[in-house]
C-alpha positions, -999 to +999 in steps of 0.1 A: +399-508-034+423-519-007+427-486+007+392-481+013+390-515+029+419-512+051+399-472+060+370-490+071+391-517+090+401-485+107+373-466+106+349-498+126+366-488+162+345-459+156+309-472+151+282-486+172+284-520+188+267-543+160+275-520+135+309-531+142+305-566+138+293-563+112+324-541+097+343-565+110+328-599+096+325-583+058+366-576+059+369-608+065+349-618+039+365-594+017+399-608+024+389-647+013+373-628-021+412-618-025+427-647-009+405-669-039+417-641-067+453-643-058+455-682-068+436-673-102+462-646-108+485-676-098+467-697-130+470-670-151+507-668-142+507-708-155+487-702-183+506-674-199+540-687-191+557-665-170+549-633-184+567-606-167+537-584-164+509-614-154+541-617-125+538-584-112+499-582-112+504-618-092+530-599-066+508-571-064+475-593-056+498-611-029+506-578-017+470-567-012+461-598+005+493-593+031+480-557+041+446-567+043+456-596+065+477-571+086+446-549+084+421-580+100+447-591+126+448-553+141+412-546+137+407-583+160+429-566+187+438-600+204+401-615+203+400-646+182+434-655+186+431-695+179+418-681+140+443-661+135+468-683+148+460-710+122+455-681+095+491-671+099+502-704+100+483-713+067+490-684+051+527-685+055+528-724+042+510-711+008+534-679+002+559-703+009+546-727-022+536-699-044+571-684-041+584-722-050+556-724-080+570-689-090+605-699-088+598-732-112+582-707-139+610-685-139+633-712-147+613-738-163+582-724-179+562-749-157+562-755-120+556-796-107+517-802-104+523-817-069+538-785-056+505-765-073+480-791-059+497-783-020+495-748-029+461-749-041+452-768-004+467-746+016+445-717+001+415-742+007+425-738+043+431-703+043+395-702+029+378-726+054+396-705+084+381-671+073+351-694+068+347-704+104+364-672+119+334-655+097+303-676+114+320-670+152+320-634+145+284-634+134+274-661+161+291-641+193+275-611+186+242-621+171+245-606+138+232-615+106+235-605+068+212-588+052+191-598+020+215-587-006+242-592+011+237-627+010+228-626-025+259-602-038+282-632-018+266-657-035+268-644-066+309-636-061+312-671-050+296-684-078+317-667-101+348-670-087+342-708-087+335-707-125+363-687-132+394-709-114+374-741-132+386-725-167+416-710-155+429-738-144+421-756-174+440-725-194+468-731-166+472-769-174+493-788-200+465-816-202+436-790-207+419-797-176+411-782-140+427-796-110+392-792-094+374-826-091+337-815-082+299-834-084+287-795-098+287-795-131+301-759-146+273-754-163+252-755-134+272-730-117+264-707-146+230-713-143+229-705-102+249-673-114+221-662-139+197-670-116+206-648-095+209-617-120+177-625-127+162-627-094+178-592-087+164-576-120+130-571-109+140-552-079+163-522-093+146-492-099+178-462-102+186-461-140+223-464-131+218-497-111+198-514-138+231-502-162+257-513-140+232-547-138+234-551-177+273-543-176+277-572-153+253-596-178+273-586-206+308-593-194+296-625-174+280-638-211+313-639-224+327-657-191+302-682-193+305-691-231+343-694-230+339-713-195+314-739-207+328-745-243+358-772-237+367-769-277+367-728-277+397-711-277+413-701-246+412-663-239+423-658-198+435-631-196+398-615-210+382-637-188+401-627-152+395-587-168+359-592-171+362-619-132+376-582-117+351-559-133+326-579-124+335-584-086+338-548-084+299-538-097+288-566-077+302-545-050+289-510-069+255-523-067+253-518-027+253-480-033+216-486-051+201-512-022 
């Protein structure tokens, strides 16, 4: 997956005018959809207690995310240098707590929750960065999203949300996210199936109604485990089934 984003980082030079804005604006959005799965690789990290392989899927995330960066910062060429300025800046004051968080696991089991909670803001920066370089792409050259692609980010979102809710509840001694929100989980699910819903009636390849049913199943079982507080924590199903997921969501752009 990352080398055929960082080909089409390259590849956009290449196509016409809009076209390229349009390349251009969905890497960025592609690199805050790995910017938000690296912290719940962090979680899961927490939640399983240093396990040496959840640690290496953790380093490998963070190296994605560093060549996709790269990757953004040479495809801008100089232009939106304020964004990437605070990007960088962001970005190097989260590595710099995740590698403390990491440090804390390796020799205590458990990192301090203050040192988490900067962490965790610093990639809420990140986030609202790629956020606002996202709309001044957009905005300077008059572009828009389409239909579904609106609707496949919403539906990401959505789920990504749900997941770091229980994740961080599986990552916390007290059994409970860091995330204080007014949206109830369970209407976060609901938005989520919803939205498969809406996109049901509109398949009509045999293979995108499949891969459509694949993504109900395996978000079922997110869902239950995510809105049942007394169920039995199982993350490391649930962030196998959050990847599978994000990656049909992306499958299903080959059917539209």
């Amino acid at each position: 997956m990352l080398l055929l984003r960082t080909a089409l980082l390259i590849l956009f030079m290449f196509l016409p005018f809009h076209a390229k804005a349009i390349a251009l604006e969905d890497s960025v959005y592609d690199l805050s959809v790995s910017v938000k799965t690296l912290l719940l690789k962090y979680y899961h990290v927490q939640a399983d207690e240093g396990n040496t392989q959840r640690i290496a899927e953790l380093l490998q995330q963070r190296d994605d995310v560093m060549k996709e960066h790269a990757a953004l910062n040479a495809a801008l060429n100089g232009r939106y240098h304020t964004y990437q300025n605070n990007l960088d800046e962001h970005w190097l004051r989260f590595d710099g707590l995740l590698n403390q968080n990491l440090t804390e696991i390796r020799e205590a089991n458990y990192p301090e929750l203050q040192v988490v909670t900067l962490m965790r803001e610093a990639q809420r920066s990140i986030l609202s960065e790629l956020e606002r370089l996202s709309g001044a792409i957009l905005l300077d050259n008059e572009a828009q999203l389409s239909q579904f692609e609106e609707w496949q980010r919403r539906q990401k979102n959505l789920m990504l949300n749900v997941v770091e809710r229980y994740i961080e509840r599986a990552a916390s001694s007290m059994g409970a996210p860091l995330t204080i929100d007014a949206v109830d989980i369970g209407v976060l699910c609901k938005q989520f199936d919803r939205g498969l819903e809406e996109l049901q009636g509109k398949l009509y390849d045999p293979e995108a109604t499949t891969t459509l049913n694949k993504i109900r199943s395996q978000w079922l079982f997110i869902e239950t485990a995510a809105t049942d507080d007394e169920a039995r924590l199982v993350p490391f199903l649930v962030m196998r089934y959050t990847d599978t997921i994000l990656s049909r969501l992306d499958h299903l752009e080959t059917f539209i």
